[in-house]
C-alpha positions, 0 to 999 in steps of 0.5 A, a space after each residue: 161458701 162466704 165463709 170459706 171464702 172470707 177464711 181464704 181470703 184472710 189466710 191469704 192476707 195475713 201471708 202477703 203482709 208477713 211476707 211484705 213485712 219480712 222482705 222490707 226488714 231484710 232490705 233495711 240493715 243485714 242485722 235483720 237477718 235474724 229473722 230467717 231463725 226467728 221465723 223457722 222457730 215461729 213456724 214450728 212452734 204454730 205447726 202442732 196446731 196444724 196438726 190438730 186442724 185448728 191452724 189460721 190466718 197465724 200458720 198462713 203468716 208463718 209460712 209466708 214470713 219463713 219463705 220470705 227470708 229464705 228469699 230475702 236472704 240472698 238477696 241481702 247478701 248480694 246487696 252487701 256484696 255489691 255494696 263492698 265491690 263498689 268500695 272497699 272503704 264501705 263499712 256494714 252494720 256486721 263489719 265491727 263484729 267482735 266473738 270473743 267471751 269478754 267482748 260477749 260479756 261486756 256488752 251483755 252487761 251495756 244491753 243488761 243496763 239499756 234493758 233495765 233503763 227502757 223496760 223495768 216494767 217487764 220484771 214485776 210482770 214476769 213474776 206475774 208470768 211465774 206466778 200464772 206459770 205455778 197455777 200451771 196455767 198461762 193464757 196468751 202462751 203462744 204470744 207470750 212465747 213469740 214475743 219472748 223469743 222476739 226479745 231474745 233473738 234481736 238482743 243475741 243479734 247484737 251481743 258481737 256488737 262492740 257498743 249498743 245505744 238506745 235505738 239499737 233496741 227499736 226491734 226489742 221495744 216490739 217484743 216487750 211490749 208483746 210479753 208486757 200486752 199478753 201478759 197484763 192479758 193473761 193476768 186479767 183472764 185468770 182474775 177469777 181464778 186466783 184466790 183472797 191470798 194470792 189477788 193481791 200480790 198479783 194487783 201489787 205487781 201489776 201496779 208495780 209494772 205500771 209505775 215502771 212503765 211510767 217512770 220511762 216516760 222522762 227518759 224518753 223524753 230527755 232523748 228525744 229533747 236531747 235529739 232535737 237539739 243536736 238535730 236543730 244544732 246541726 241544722 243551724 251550723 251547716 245553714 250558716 256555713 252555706 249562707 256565709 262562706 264565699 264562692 269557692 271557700 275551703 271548709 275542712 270539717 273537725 271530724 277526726 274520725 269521719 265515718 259517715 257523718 263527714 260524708 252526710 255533712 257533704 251531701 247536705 252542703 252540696 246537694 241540699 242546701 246548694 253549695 257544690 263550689 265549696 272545697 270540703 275536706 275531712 281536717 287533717 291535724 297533721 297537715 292543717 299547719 302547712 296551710 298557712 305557709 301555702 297562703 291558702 285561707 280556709 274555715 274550719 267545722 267543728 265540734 263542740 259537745 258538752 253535758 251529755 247524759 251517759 245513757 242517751 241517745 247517739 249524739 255522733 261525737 263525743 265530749 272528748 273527742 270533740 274536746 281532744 279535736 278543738 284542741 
């Protein structure tokens, strides 16, 4: 009876977290959307188990995670609408989709490089996967197989995307360190099997995956050094501007392409760092001259952005536009 219970228990268990988890991601960004197919597929893929009786605490979480994305959809979708009705000038994550086949083919090829930058490390071990898959036999499959369609699905998610950046692939980063985790596994579960000739070219690509994972390392660490110091640069800007501009001043902010940066750096003056007296506006390059005419003095934010590496993280502006604006 302790048995059975500690077995319902852990179902039950692993059903609340997914669905939790599930419901959680759906409310971040609309792009989660991907989970209501991923989750359908999970779910099928754990049924032939269950036919077979031998179903766990994983079938629990499947059905748990589906369910939660049929409910959390809607949900999702009147979020979206809502935030739409409130402002026609609001824009979502999905707002930019563009479906034609060059927009696809360009920006598989910008994923194709983020990929190849991040994750090097999931090329030797996919020869390791071949090679297991010869021997016509994989352990870990259905974890490997999970987080292969994990991969697949959140890159596909962003395929009518426009652009991508680094931390669009924070979901993708999950799913390869499940294929890269099952399959260093599934290799070690077959060390016995393989023989004199073929233990060495497994060893050589295992060791060649740990060299790609480690030549992430000072990537990684120059995007997050580069995201302190735009960070801290940011900081310090909008610090003096509260401390220096008298009561009442006049700031226009050099964002000629606003979005939400000009909307964050107006929050952050008036309710963070407490200055609501301060008049900010969006610069216009078009009307900034009559201001002298008007014998109204005003001070100007802007941008100054230089050296940036090519693949780094989202710094916001870029050099040229931050050049073409100053100007």
């Amino acid at each position: 009876a302790r048995s059975a219970a500690a077995i319902t228990s852990c179902h039950a268990g692993s059903a609340v977290g997914a669905a939790t988890a599930g419901l959680l991601a759906l409310l971040t960004k609309e792009t989660s959307i991907v989970l209501l197919p991923l989750s359908l597929v999970w779910l099928l893929l754990e049924w032939p188990a269950a036919r077979r009786g031998a179903a766990g605490p994983r079938l629990a979480a499947r059905k748990a995670l589906f369910a939660a994305s049929l409910v959390g959809l809607p949900i999702l979708l009147l979020i979206v609408r809502g935030q739409l009705a409130a402002s026609q000038g609001v824009e979502v994550h999905t707002s930019g989709y563009q479906f034609s086949a060059s927009g696809f083919i360009a920006s598989a090829i910008r994923i194709a490089g983020w990929l190849l930058r991040d994750f090097p490390y999931l090329i030797p071990l996919g020869l390791v996967l071949l090679v297991l898959y010869g021997r016509a036999r994989i352990p870990r499959w259905p974890l490997l197989l999970e987080g292969i369609l994990w991969v697949g699905a959140w890159t596909a998610v962003f395929l009518p995307w426009p652009f991508i950046d680094e931390y669009y692939l924070l979901p993708t980063a999950a799913g390869a360190a499940m294929v890269a985790g099952a399959a260093v596994d599934a290799a070690w579960a077959s060390r016995r099997s393989f023989g004199r000739w073929l233990r060495g070219p497994v060893v050589a690509l295992l060791a060649l995956g740990l060299a790609g994972l480690l030549t992430t390392f000072p990537n990684n660490l120059t995007s997050a050094r580069i995201q302190l110091a735009v960070d801290g640069a940011n900081e310090e800007a909008l610090r003096r501007v509260a401390e220096e501009i008298p009561q009442g001043g006049r700031l226009f902010v050099n964002l000629q392409n606003p979005r939400e940066y000009f909307d964050m750096i107006r929050i952050f003056l008036t309710q963070q760092l407490g200055r609501p007296d301060l008049q900010i506006e969006a610069l216009d390059p078009e009307k900034i001259l009559s201001l002298s005419s008007e014998g109204q003095g005003a001070y100007v934010l802007s941008p100054v952005v230089s050296g940036t590496p090519y693949f780094t993280v989202r710094v916001g502006v870029g050099p040229a536009d931050a050049q073409a604006w100053d100007a």
